[in-house]
C-alpha positions as CSV (number, residue, x, y, z in Angstrom):
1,X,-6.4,-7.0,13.9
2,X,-8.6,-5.8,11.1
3,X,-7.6,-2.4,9.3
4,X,-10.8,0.1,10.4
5,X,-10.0,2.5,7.6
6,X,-11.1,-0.1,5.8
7,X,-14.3,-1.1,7.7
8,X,-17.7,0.5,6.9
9,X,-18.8,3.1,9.5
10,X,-22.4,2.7,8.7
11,X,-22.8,-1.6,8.8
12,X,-19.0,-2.4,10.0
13,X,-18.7,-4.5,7.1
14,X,-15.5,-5.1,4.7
15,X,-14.7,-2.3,2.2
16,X,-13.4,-3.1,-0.9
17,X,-11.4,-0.4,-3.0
18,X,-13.7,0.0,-6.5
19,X,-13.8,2.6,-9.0
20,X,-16.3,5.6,-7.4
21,X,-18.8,7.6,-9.6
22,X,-19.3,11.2,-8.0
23,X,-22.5,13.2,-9.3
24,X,-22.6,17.5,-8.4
25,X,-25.2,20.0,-9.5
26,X,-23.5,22.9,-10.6
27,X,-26.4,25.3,-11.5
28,X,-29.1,23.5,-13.4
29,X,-26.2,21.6,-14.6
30,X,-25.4,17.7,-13.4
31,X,-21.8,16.6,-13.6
32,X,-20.8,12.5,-13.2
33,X,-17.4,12.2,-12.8
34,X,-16.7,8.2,-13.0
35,X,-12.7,9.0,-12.6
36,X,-11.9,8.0,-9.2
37,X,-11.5,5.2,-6.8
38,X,-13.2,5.1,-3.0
39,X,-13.5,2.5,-0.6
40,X,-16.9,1.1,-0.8
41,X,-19.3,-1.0,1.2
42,X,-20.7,-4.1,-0.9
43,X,-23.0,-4.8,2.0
44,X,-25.2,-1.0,2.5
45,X,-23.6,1.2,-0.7
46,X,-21.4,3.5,1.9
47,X,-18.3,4.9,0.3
48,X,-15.7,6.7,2.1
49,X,-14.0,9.4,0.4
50,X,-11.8,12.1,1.8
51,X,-13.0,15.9,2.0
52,X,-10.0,16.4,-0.2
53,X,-11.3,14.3,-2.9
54,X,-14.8,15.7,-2.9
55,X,-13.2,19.1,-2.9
56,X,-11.4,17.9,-6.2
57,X,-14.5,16.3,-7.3
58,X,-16.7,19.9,-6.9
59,X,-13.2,22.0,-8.5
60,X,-13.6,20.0,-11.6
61,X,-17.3,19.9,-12.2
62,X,-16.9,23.9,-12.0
63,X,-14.3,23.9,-14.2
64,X,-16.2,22.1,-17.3
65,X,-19.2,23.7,-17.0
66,X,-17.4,27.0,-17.3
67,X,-15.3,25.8,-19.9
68,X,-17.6,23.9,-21.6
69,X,-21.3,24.7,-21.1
70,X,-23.1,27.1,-23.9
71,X,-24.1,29.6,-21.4
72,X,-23.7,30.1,-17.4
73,X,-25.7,31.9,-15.1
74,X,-24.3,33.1,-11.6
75,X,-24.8,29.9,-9.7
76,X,-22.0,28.4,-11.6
77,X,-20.0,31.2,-10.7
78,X,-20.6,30.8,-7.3
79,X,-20.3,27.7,-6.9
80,X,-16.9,27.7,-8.5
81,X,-16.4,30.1,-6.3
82,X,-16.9,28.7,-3.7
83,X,-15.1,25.4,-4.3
84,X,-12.4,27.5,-4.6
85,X,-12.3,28.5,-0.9
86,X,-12.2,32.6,-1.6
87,X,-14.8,35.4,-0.8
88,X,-16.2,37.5,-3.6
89,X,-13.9,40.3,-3.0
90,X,-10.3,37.9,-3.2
91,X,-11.9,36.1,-6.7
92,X,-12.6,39.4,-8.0
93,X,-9.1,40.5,-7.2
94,X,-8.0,37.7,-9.0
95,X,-9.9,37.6,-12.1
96,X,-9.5,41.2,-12.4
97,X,-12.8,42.8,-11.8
98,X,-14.4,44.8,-9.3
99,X,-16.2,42.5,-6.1
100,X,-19.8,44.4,-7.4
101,X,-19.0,42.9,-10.5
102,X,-18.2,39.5,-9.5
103,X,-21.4,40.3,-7.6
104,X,-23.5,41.0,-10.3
105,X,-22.4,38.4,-12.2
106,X,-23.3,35.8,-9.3
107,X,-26.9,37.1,-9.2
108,X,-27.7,36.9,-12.7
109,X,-27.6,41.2,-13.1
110,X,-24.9,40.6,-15.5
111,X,-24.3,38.0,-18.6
112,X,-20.9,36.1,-17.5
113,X,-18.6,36.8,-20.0
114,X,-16.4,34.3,-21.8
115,X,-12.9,36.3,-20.5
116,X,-14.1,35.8,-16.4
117,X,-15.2,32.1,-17.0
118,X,-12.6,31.0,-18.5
119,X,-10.2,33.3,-15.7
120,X,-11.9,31.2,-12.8
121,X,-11.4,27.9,-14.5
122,X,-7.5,29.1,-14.7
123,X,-7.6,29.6,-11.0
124,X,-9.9,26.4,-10.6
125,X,-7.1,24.3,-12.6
126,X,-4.6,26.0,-10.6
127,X,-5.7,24.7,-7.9
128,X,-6.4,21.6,-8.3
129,X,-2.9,21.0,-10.4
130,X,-1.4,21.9,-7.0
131,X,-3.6,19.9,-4.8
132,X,-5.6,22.1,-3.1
133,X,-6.7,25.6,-1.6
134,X,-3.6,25.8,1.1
135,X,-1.0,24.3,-1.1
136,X,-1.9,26.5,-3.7
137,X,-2.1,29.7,-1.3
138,X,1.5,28.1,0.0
139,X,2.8,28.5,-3.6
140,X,2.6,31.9,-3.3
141,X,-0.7,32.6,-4.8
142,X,-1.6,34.6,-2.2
143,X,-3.8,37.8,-2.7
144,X,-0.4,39.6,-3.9
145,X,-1.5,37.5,-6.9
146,X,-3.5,40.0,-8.6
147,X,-4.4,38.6,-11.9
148,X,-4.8,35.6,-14.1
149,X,-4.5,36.3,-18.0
150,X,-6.0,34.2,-20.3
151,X,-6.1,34.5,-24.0
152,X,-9.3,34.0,-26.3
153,X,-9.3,33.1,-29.6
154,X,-10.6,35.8,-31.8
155,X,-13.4,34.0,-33.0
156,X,-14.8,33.3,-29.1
157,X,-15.0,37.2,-28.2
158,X,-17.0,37.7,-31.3
């Protein structure tokens, strides 16, 4: 008996496991991330992939736009947001600002400073280091978790 994980849902064809090449908008921003395997269909394209990997996948992209990209407007905030599983009022908790903040930030009212993207990419890493939203909420990051701290160089807060 054939293994069905293995099988296409779409054709019912053979899957082979090949390297996978994932592609997210994050704001006006695209992000390929060519770092994982999936099991794909030679015959119609289909790749089967986990909601835990394309939860990954979304957590990373965040990440290095926030970390990396010259300037972000609110819908990388929340999007990182929301690949991180938490309402606006538990982020805001976290990265130590007020949920009209967080807020304001999201709809573009306010620049997003340096300090909070690099906060959410702490929690974003965070999570992902751990393996997910639950494991990392079963860690004990729970929302007695009130702060992360993250250090600038001088030179970035000028």
């Amino acid at each position: 008996m054939k293994d069905k994980s293995h099988q296409c849902a779409e054709c019912g064809k053979d899957m082979q496991l090949r390297g996978y090449k994932n592609v997210e908008q994050v704001g006006r921003f695209t992000v390929t991330d060519a770092t994982g395997m999936a099991w794909q269909c030679e015959a119609c394209g289909e790749a089967d992939i986990t909601i835990d990997a394309l939860a990954g996948y979304e957590r990373r992209a965040a990440a290095l736009v926030l970390r990396d990209a010259p300037d972000v407007n609110g819908a990388v905030v929340k999007y990182a947001r929301k690949a991180i599983g938490m309402k606006q009022t538990e982020l805001a908790e976290r990265i130590g600002c007020q949920a009209e903040t967080l807020s304001r930030y999201e709809t573009d009212s306010l620049p997003v400073p340096r300090n909070m993207r690099l906060a959410i990419v702490a929690i974003l890493d965070g999570v992902e280091r751990v393996g997910g939203v639950d494991a990392y909420r079963e860690q004990g990051h729970d929302k007695n978790a009130n702060t992360f701290d993250v250090s600038l160089p001088r030179q970035a807060c000028a």
